[in-house]
C-alpha positions as CSV (number, residue, x, y, z in Angstrom):
1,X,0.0,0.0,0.0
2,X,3.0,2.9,0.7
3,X,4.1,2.4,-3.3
4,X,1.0,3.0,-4.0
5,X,0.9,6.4,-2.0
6,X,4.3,7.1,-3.5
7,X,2.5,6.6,-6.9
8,X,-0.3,8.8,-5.8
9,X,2.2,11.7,-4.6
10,X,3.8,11.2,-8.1
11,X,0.4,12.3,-9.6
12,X,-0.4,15.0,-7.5
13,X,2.7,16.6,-8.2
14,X,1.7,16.1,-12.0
15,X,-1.8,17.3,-11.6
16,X,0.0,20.8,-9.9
17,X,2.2,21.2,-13.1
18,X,-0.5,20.8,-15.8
19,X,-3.0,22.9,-14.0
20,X,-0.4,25.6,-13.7
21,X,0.3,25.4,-17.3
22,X,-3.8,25.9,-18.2
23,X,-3.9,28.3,-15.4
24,X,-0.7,30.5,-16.9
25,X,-1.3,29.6,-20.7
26,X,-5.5,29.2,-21.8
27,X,-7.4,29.9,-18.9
28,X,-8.2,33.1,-20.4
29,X,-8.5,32.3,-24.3
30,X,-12.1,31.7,-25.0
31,X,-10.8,28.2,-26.7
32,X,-13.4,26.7,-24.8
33,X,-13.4,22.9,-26.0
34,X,-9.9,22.5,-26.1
35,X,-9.6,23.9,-22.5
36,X,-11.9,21.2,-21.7
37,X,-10.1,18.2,-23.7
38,X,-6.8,19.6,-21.8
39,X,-8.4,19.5,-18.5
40,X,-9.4,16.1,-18.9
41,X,-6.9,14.8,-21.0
42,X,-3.8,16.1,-18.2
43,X,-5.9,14.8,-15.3
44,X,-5.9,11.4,-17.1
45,X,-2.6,11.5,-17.9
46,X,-1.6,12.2,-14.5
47,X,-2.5,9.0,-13.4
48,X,-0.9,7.0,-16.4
49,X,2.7,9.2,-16.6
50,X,4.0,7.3,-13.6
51,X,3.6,4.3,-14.6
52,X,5.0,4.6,-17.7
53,X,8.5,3.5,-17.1
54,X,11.1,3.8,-19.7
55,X,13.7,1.3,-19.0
56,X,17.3,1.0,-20.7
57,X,19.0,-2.5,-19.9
58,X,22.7,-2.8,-19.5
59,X,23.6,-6.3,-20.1
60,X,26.6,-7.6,-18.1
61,X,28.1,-11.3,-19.2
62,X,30.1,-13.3,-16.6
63,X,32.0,-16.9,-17.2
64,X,30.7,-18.7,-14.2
65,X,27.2,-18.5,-12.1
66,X,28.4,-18.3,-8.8
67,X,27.6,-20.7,-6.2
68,X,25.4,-19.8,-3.0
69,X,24.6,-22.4,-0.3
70,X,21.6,-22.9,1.2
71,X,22.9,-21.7,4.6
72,X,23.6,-18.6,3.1
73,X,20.3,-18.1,2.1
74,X,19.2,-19.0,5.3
75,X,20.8,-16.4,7.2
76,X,20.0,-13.3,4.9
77,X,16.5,-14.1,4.9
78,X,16.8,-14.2,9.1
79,X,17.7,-10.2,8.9
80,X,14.7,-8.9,7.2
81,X,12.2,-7.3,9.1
82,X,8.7,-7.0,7.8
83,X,7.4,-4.7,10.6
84,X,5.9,-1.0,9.0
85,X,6.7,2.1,10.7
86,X,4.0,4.0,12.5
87,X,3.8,6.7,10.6
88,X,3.0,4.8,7.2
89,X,0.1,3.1,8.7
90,X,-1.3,6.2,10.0
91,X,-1.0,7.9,6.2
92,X,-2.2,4.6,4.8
93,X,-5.5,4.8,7.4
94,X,-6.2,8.6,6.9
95,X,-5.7,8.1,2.9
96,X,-8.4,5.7,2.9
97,X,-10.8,7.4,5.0
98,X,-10.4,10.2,2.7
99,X,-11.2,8.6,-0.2
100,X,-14.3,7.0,1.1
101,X,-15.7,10.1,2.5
102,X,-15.4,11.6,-1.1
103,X,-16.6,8.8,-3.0
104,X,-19.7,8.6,-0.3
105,X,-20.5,12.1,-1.2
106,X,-20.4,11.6,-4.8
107,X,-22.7,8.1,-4.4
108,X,-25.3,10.5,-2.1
109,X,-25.4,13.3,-4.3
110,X,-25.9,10.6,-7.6
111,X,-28.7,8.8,-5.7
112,X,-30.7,12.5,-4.9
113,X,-30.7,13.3,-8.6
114,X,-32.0,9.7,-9.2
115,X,-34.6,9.4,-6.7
116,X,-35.4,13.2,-7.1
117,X,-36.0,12.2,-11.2
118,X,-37.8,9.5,-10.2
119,X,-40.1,11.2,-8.2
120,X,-40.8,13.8,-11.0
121,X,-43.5,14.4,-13.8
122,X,-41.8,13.3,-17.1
123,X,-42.5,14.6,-20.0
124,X,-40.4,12.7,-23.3
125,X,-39.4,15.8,-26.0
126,X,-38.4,15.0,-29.5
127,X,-34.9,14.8,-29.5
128,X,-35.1,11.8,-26.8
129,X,-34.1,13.9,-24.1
130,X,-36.6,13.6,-20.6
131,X,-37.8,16.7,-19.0
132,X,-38.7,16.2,-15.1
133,X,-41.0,18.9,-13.4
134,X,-40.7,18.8,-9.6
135,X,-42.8,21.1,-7.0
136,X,-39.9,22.7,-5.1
137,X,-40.4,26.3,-6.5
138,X,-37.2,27.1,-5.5
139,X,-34.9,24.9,-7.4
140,X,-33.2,25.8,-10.0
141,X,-32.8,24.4,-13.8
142,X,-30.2,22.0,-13.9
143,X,-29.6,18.3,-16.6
144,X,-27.8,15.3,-15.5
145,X,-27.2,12.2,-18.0
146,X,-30.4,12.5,-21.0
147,X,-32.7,14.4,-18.0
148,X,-33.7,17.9,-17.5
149,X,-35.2,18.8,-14.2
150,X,-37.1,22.4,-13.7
151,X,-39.7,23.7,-11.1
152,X,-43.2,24.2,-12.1
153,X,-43.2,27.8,-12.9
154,X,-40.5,27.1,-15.2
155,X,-42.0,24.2,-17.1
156,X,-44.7,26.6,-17.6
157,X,-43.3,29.2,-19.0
158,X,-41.1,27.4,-21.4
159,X,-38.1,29.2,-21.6
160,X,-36.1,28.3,-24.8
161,X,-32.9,29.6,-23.5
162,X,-33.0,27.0,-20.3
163,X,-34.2,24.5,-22.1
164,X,-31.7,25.5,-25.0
165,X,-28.7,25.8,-22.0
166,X,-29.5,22.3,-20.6
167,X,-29.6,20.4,-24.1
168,X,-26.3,22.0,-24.1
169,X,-25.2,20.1,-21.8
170,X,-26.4,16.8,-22.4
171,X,-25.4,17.0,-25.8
172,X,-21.9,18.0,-25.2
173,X,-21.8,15.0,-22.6
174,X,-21.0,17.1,-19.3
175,X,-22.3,14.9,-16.5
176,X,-19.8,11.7,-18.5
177,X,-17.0,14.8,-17.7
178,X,-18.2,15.2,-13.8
179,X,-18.0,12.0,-13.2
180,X,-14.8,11.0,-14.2
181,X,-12.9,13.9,-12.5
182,X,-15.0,13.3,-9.4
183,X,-13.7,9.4,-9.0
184,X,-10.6,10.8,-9.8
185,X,-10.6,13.8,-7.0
186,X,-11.3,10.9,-4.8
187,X,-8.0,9.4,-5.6
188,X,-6.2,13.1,-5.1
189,X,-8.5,14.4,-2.0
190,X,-5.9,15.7,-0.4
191,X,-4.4,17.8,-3.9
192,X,-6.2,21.6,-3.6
193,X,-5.1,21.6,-7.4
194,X,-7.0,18.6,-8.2
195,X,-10.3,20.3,-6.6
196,X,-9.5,23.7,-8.5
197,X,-8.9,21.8,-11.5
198,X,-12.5,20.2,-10.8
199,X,-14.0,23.4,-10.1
200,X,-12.6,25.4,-13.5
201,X,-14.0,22.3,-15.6
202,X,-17.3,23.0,-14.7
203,X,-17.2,26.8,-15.4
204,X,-15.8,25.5,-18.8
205,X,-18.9,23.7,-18.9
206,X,-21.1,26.8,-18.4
207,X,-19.1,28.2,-20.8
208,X,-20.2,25.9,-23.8
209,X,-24.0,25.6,-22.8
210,X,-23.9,29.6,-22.7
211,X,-22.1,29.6,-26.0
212,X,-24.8,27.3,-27.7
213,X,-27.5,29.3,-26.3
214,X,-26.1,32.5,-28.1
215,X,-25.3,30.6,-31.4
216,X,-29.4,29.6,-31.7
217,X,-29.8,33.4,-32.1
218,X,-31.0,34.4,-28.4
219,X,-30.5,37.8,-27.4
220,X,-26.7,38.1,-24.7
221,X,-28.2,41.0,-22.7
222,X,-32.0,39.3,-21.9
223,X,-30.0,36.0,-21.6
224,X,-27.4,37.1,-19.0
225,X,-30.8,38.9,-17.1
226,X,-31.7,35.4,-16.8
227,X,-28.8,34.0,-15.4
228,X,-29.3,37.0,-12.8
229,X,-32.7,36.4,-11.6
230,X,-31.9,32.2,-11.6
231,X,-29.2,32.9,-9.4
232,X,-31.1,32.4,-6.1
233,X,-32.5,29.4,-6.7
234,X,-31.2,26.7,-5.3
235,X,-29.3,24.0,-6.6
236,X,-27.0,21.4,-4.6
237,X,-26.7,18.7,-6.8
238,X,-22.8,18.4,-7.5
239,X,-22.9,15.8,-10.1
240,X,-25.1,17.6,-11.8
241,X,-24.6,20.9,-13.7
242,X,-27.0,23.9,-13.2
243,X,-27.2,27.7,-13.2
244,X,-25.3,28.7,-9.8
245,X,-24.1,32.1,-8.9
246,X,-20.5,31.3,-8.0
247,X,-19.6,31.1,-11.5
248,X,-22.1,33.8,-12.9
249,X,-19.6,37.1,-13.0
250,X,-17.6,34.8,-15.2
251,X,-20.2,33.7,-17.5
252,X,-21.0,37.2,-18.3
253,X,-17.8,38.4,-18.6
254,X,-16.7,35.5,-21.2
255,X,-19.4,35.8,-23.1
256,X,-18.2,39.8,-23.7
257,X,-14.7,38.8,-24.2
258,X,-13.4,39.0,-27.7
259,X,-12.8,35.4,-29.2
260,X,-9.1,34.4,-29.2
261,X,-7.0,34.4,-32.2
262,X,-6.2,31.0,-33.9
263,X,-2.4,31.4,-33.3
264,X,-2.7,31.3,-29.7
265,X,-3.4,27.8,-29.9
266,X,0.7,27.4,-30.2
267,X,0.9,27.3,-26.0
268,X,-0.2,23.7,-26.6
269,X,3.1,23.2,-27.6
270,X,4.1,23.9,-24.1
271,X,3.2,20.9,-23.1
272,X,5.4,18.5,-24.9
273,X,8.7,19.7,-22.4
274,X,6.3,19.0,-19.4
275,X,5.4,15.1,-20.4
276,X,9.1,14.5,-21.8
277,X,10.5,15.5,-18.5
278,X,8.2,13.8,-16.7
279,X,8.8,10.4,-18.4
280,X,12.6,11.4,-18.2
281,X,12.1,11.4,-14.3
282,X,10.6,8.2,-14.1
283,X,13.1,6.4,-16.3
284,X,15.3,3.9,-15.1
285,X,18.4,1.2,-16.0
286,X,18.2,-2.2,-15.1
287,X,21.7,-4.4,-15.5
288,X,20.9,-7.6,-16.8
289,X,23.5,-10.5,-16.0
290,X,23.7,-13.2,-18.7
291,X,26.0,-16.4,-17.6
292,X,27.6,-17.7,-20.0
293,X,26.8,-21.1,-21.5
294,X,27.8,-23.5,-24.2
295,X,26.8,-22.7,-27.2
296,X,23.2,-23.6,-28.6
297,X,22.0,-24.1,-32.2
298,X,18.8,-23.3,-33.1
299,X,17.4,-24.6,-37.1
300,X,14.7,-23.5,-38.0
301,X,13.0,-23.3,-41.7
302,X,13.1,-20.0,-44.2
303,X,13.5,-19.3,-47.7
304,X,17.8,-19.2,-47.6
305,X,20.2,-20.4,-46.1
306,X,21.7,-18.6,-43.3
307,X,23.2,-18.2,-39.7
308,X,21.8,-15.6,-37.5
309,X,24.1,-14.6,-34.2
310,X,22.0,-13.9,-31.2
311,X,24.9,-12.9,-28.6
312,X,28.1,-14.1,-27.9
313,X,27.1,-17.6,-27.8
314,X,23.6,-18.2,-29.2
315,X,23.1,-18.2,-33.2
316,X,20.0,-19.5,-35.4
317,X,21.0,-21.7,-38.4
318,X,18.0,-21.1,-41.4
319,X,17.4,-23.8,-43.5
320,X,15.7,-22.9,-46.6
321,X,12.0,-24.3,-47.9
322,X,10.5,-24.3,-50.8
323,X,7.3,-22.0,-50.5
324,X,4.1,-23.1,-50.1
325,X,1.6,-22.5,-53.0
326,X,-1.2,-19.9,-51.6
327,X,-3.6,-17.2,-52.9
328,X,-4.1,-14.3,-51.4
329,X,-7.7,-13.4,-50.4
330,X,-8.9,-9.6,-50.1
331,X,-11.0,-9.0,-48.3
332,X,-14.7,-7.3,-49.9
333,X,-15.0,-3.6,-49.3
334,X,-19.1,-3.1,-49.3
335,X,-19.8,-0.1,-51.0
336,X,-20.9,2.3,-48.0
337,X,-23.4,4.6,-50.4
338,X,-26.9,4.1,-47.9
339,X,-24.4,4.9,-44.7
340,X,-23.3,8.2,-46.8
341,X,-27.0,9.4,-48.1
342,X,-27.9,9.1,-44.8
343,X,-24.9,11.2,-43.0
344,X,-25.8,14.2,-45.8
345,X,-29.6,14.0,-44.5
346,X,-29.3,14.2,-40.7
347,X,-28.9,18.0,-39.2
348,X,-26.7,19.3,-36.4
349,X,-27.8,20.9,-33.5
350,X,-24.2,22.8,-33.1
351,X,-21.4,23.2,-35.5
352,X,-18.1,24.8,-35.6
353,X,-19.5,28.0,-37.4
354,X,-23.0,28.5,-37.1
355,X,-25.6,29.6,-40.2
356,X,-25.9,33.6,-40.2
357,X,-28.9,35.4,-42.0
358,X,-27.2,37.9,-44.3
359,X,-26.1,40.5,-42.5
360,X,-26.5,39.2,-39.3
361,X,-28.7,38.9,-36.1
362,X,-29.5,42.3,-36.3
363,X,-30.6,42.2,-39.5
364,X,-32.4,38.8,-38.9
365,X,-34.8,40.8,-36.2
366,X,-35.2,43.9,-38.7
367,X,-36.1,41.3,-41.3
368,X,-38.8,39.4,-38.7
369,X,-40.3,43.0,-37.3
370,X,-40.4,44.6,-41.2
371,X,-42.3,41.2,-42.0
372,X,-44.6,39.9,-39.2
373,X,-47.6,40.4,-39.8
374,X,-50.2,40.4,-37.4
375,X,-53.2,38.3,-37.8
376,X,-57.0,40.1,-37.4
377,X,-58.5,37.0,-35.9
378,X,-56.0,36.9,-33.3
379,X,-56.2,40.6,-33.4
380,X,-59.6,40.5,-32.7
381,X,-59.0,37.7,-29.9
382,X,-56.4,39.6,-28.1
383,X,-54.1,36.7,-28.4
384,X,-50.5,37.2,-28.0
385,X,-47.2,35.6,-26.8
386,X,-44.4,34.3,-28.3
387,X,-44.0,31.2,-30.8
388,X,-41.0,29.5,-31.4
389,X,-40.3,28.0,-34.3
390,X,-37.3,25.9,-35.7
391,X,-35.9,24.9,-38.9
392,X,-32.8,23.5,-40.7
393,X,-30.6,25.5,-43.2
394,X,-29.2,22.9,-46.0
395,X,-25.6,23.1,-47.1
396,X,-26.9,25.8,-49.8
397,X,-28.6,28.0,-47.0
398,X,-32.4,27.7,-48.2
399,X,-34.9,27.3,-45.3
400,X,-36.3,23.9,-45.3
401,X,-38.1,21.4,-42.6
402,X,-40.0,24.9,-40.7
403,X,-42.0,23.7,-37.4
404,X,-43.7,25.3,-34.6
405,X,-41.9,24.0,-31.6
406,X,-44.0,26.2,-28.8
407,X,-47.3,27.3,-29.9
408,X,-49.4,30.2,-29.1
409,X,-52.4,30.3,-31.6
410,X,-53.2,28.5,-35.1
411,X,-53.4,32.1,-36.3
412,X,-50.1,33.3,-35.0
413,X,-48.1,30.1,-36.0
414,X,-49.7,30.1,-39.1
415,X,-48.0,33.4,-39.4
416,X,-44.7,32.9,-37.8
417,X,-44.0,30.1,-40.1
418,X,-44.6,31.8,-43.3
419,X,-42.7,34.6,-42.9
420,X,-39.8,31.6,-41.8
421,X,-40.7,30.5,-45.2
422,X,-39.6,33.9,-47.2
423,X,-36.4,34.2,-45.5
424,X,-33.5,34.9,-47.7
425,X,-31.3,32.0,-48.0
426,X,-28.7,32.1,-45.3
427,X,-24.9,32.0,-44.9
428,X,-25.0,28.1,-44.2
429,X,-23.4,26.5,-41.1
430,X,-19.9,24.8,-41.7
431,X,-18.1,21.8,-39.6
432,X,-14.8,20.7,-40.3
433,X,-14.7,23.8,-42.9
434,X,-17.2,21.8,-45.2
435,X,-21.3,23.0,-45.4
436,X,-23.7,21.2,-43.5
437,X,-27.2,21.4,-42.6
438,X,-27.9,22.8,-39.3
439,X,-31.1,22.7,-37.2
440,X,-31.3,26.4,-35.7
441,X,-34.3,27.8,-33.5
442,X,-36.2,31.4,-33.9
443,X,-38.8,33.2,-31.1
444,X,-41.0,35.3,-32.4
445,X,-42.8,37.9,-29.9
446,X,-46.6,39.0,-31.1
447,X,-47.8,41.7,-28.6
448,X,-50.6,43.9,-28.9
449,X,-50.2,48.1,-28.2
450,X,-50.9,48.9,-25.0
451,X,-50.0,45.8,-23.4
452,X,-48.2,45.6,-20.1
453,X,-46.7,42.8,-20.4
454,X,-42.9,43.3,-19.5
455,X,-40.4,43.2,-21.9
456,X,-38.5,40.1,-20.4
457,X,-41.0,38.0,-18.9
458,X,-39.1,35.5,-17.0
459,X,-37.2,38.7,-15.0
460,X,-39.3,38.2,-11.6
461,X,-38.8,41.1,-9.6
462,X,-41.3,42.4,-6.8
463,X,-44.9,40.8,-6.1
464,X,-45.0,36.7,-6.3
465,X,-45.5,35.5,-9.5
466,X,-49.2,33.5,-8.9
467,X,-47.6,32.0,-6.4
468,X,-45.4,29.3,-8.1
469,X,-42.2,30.7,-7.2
470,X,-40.8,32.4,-4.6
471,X,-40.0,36.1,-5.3
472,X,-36.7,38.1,-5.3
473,X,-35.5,41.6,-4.9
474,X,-32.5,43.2,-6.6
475,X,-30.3,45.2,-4.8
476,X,-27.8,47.6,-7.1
477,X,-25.0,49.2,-4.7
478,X,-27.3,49.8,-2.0
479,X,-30.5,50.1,-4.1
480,X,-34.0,48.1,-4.6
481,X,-34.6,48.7,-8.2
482,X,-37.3,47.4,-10.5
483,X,-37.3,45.7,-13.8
484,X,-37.1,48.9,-15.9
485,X,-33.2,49.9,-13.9
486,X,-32.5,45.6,-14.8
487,X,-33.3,46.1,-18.2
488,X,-31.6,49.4,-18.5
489,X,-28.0,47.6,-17.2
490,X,-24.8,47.0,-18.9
491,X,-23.9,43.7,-17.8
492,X,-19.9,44.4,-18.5
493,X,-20.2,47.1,-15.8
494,X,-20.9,44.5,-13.3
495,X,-18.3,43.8,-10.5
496,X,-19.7,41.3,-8.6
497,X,-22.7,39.3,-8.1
498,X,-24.3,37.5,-4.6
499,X,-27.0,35.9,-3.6
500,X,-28.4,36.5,0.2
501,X,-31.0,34.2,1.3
502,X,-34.3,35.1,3.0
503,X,-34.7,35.8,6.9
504,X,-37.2,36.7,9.5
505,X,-36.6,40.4,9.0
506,X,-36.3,39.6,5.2
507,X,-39.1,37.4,3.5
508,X,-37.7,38.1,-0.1
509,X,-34.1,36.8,-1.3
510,X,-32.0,39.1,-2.8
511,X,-29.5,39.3,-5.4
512,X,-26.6,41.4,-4.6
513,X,-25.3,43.5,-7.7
514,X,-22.3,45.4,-7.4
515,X,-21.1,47.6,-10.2
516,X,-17.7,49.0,-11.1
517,X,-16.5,52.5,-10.0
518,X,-16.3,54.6,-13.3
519,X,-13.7,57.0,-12.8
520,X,-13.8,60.6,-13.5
């Protein structure tokens, strides 16, 4: 058990050296999926660098094996002592109490989700992914394996940026992530790198699930007001990733940073010196001592005739043999047409580079507001509210396969999807640098004059919303404010953002917004 805590201190030192290099090097390039494959791919190879041992032999040949009698032996093997020192089987004990305390935490926190899924109102959506709606009002959004879990109030409003945030996840494969580096924390409890390394993974996480809410056309600023309001809730599921606060200032902040230039990619290169020396460390010789012995001849059958010297003393004689009369069988290649006709017809949900209406988002809502027309029956009606719609754009950018995914009114999807249908053709999506077709998603708002609806719907601020979740207020440096100061913020002129929880004195929780000092 000690070389294996020798092995273990061999990775944590490891683990310290590659996190220092992401933490120097790419944790601030917005590079996020190669941030993620080097997070995972150094913590893995943490644990497999030590036991890669590159051995150079140094053979040694002697005339005679010399002789060793048995009460020799005897009397060597009488001086070893088996007995452990104290101190190892302390470090041995408190090692393995560590490492069942952490994998008990991660076991509880797996069972929760589970049970807490279980116990929830499923509802199957097309893409094969299961939506759970659970009565705590106060819980927030989060997806774990193929499973989305949301309160009431937010099944009910279906918001297509959570639900957009949490296929995110589960199509990127996060929770496979979280539970790989959590069994692997267990083995490096002790490492405050390991559990840093563990906690910037998951920010990179929330990274890509913001980034392919933003690429499905939402708009940053009402999105990032979401993230704000969602902060309260609560969430306390480790495994599992949903909107938290800790991370939030971040978020925002990454999602206004400039994308990184390709070139910067070159720090990767950093990393070769860091796994050469560390194989170079664990390298060792071994002497090999070969006795010597009379010489052996081995024969053996071939196409010549020849001697083959294998040492000092060894050689292989080759007797030559006529060759055997045999055809050569190739193998059938099945022509793979079906498996290609069907790779061209199936859409991606995310792609390197994203399909664009010509000249952009902004144009894309000048083109839906100049358009939209609204209908008189609904008109009449006084329906309203927003239908989403989605679609795929083909390698050529045309507009095919329209569908109302949230609808509002026969009349107003009726409308939503033919003005869909008169869209330009589109700059199409590309992966790999080749065009493909992409599935992308479009809201469209119909609201009647005079309405007082608010702008952002799902920004609860003030009175309880019908009473299906718990209210919040929003405290700017000092300052209740209202949804109108919310809406009128720049969130790159935030500092910092906390959550305080309700009390006695205090039935509402609040969200703590503190923004930076402009100077004069």
């Amino acid at each position: 058990m000690i070389d294996f805590l020798i092995y273990d201190l061999k990775v944590a030192g490891l683990i310290v050296v590659f996190y220092m290099f992401y933490r120097l090097l790419l944790s601030k390039e917005t590079f996020h999926r190669v941030n993620r494959i080097v997070l995972l791919a150094t913590a893995v190879a943490s644990f497999i660098l030590p036991l890669c041992v590159i051995t150079m032999h140094k053979t040694v040949t002697l005339n005679a094996v010399p002789s060793v009698s048995v009460g020799d032996v005897q009397t060597e093997l009488a001086t070893v002592e088996s007995t452990v020192p104290l101190w190892q089987q302390a470090a041995i004990i408190l090692y393995i109490i560590g490492v069942l305390a952490v994998l008990s935490y991660i076991v509880a926190s797996v069972w929760k989700v589970v049970m807490l899924i279980n116990r929830s109102e499923k509802h199957l959506l097309e893409d094969g992914i299961t939506l759970c709606v659970t009565g705590n009002a106060a819980l927030a959004p989060f997806s774990w394996m193929h499973y989305i879990v949301m309160n009431r109030s937010d099944y009910e409003q279906q918001d297509a940026a959570i639900l957009a945030h949490e296929r995110g996840h589960i199509r990127l494969h996060h929770s496979w992530d979280v539970l790989l580096v959590d069994t692997l924390t267990a083995l490096q409890w002790f490492n405050p790198a390991m559990w840093m390394l563990r906690q910037d993974l998951r920010a990179i996480h929330e990274y890509e699930a913001d980034g392919a809410v933003l690429s499905q056309g939402f708009n940053a600023r009402q999105y990032q007001y979401l993230l704000i309001t969602k902060a309260a809730s609560i969430g306390g599921y480790s495994i599992a990733n949903g909107i938290t606060h800790s991370t939030l200032k971040n978020r925002i902040h990454m999602m206004l940073h400039k994308k990184s230039q390709g070139s910067h990619l070159l720090k990767l290169l950093a990393l070769l010196p860091i796994v050469g020396t560390a194989l170079a460390l664990n390298a060792e010789t071994v002497t090999d001592v070969v006795y010597q012995q009379p010489q052996k001849k081995i024969i053996k059958k071939g196409k010549k005739n020849a001697t083959i010297k294998m040492g000092p003393i060894n050689e292989i004689v080759v007797v030559e043999q006529a060759p055997a009369d045999q055809k050569e069988v190739k193998p059938v290649e099945m022509p793979n047409a079906m498996k290609v006709e069907k790779a061209e017809k199936e859409a991606f949900d995310v792609v390197e580079q994203m399909p664009q209406f010509p000249g952009g988002p902004s144009a894309l809502m000048q083109f839906l507001s100049q358009n939209v027309k609204y209908p008189v029956e609904a008109h009449k009606a006084g329906v309203q509210g927003r239908v989403i719609a989605n679609f795929v754009v083909e390698k050529d950018g045309s507009i095919t396969e329209a569908k109302i995914v949230k609808s509002v009114s026969p009349e107003l999807d009726a409308e939503a999807l033919h003005v869909i249908g008169s869209m330009p053709n589109w700059m199409p999506g590309r992966q790999n640098g080749e065009p493909v077709r992409v599935k992308y998603t479009v809201p469209i708002t119909f609201k009647l004059q005079g309405s007082e609806k608010p702008a952002v719907s799902h920004v609860m601020i003030g009175p309880e919303h019908k009473g299906k979740s718990k209210p919040v207020e929003v405290v700017i440096d000092g300052k209740v404010v209202d949804a109108i100061v919310m809406n009128s913020l720049n969130p790159s002129d935030i500092e910092s953002i906390d959550v305080e929880k309700a009390k006695d004195d205090q039935p509402k929780d609040r969200i703590i917004i503190k923004m930076k000092q402009k100077k004069e």
